[in-house]
N, C-alpha and C positions, 0 to 999 in steps of 0.2 A: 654686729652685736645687736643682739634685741632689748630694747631698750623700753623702758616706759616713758611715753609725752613729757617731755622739759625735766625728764630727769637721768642723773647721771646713776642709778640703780637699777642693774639688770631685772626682769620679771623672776628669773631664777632664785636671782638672793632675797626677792621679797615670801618667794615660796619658798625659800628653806628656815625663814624663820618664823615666818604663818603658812601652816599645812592647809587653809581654806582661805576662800573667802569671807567669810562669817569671823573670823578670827584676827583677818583685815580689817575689817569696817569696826569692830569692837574695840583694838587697838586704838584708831583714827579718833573714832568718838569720844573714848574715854579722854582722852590728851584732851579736844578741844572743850569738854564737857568742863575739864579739870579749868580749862583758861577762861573758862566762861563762873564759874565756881571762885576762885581769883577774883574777876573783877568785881562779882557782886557782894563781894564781902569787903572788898575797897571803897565800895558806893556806897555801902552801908555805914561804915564808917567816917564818910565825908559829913561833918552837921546842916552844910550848906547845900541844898537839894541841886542847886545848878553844878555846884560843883562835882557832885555826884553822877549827876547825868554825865556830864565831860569824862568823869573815869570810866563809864559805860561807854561812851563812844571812841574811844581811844585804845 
């Protein structure tokens, strides 16, 4: 089976639901963009800046 590195998801099934690569890496980014977007709005709301940084680092 062809496999992609450490994961259990054929190359096939990731091209049949991204026709590119371009459309891979957009997927990918958007999600991490999204957790990165999350945490900075948890930071934001912490009043204590250390404590703030800690939700950024975590």
């Amino acid at each position: 089976m062809n496999r992609t590195d450490g994961s259990t998801v054929t190359k096939a099934a990731i091209y049949y639901q991204f026709k590119t690569k371009d459309q891979i890496v957009i997927a990918v980014t958007t999600g991490e963009l999204a957790i990165l977007e999350d945490a900075l709005f948890a930071a934001e709301a912490e009043p204590d800046r250390t404590r703030a940084r800690r939700v950024l680092l975590t």
